[in-house]
C-alpha positions as CSV (number, residue, x, y, z in Angstrom):
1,X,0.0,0.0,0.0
2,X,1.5,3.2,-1.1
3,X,-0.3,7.1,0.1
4,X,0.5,10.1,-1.7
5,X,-0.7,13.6,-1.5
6,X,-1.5,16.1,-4.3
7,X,-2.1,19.7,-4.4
8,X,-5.2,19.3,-6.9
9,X,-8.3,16.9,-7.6
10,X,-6.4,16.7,-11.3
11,X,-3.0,16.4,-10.1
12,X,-4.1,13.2,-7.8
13,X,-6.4,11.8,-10.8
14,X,-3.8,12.0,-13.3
15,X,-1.3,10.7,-11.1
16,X,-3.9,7.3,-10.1
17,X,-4.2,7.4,-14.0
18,X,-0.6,7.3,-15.0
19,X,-0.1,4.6,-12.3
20,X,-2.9,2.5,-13.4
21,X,-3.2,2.7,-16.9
22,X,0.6,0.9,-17.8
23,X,-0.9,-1.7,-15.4
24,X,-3.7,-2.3,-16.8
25,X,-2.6,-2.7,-20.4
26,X,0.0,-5.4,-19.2
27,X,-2.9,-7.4,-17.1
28,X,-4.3,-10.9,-18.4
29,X,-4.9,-13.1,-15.5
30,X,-6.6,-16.9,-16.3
31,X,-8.9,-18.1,-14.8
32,X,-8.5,-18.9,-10.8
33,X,-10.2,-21.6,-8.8
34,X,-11.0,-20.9,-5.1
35,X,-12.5,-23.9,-3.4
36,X,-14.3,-25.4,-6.2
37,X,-15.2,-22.1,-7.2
38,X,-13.9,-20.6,-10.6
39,X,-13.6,-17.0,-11.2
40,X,-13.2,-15.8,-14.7
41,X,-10.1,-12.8,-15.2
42,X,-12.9,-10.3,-14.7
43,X,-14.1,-11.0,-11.6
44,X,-10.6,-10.9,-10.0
45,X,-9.4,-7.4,-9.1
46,X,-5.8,-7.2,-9.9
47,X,-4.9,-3.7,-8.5
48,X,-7.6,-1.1,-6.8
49,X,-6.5,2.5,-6.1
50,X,-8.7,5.5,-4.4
51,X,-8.8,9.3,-3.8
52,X,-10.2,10.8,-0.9
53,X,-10.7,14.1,-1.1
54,X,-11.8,17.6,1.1
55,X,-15.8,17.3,2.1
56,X,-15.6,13.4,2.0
57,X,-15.7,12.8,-1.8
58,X,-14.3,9.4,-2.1
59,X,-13.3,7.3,-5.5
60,X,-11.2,5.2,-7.3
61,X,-10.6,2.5,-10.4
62,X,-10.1,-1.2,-10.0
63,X,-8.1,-2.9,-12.9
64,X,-9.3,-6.7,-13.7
65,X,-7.9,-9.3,-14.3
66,X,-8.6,-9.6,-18.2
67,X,-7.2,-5.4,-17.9
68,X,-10.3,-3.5,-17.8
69,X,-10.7,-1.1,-15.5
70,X,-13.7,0.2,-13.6
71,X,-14.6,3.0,-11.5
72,X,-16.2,3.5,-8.3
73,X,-17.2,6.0,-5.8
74,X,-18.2,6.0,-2.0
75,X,-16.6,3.9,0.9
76,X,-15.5,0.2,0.6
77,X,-19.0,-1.1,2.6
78,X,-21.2,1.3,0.3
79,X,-19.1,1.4,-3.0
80,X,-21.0,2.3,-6.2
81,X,-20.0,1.6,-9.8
82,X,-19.6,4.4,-11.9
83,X,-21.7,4.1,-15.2
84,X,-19.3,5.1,-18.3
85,X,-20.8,7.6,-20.6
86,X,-20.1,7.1,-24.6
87,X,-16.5,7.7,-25.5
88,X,-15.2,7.3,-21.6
89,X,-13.2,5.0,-20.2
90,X,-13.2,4.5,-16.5
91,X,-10.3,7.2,-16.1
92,X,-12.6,9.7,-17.6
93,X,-16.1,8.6,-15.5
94,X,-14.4,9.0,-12.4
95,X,-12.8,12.5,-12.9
96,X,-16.3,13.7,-14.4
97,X,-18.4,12.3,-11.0
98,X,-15.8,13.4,-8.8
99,X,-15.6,17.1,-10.5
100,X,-19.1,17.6,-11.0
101,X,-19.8,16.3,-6.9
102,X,-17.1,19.0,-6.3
103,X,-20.0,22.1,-7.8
């Protein structure tokens, strides 16, 4: 587990994005069995990283095990999948929620 701080909601977003993204691309897990129980490369996360920001605004991206990436916001009990808009990829959706929850 690594922490860093950032100045900025970008500068912390680009710099999850710029950790994430090279790991993703290089990510293709098979398929794992856990007790008789077989989980395909996208059910396994690989790698999960989150912001926390001022006023409690919390997010983050998990990268798969087949390399896609999703996003999430809220708190690990309560965490919500954020819904990808046409031409976003995960990277994008989160910054957008988490800028727009910012106004």
């Amino acid at each position: 587990m690594e922490r860093e701080r950032h100045d900025t909601d970008d500068d912390a977003l680009t710099a999850l994005e710029a950790t994430l993204r090279p790991l993703a691309a290089s990510t293709h897990r098979p398929p794992q069995k856990v007790f008789r129980r077989e989980f395909q490369p996208v059910q396994q996360v690989v790698a999960r990283a989150g912001l926390a920001g001022p006023g409690g605004a919390r997010g983050g991206i998990d990268v798969r095990g087949d390399g896609s990436t999703e996003a999430w916001t809220g708190r690990s009990w309560r965490r919500r999948l954020v819904e990808q808009q046409p031409g976003e990829d995960a990277f994008a959706a989160l910054r957008r929620v988490l800028q727009s929850s910012r106004r």
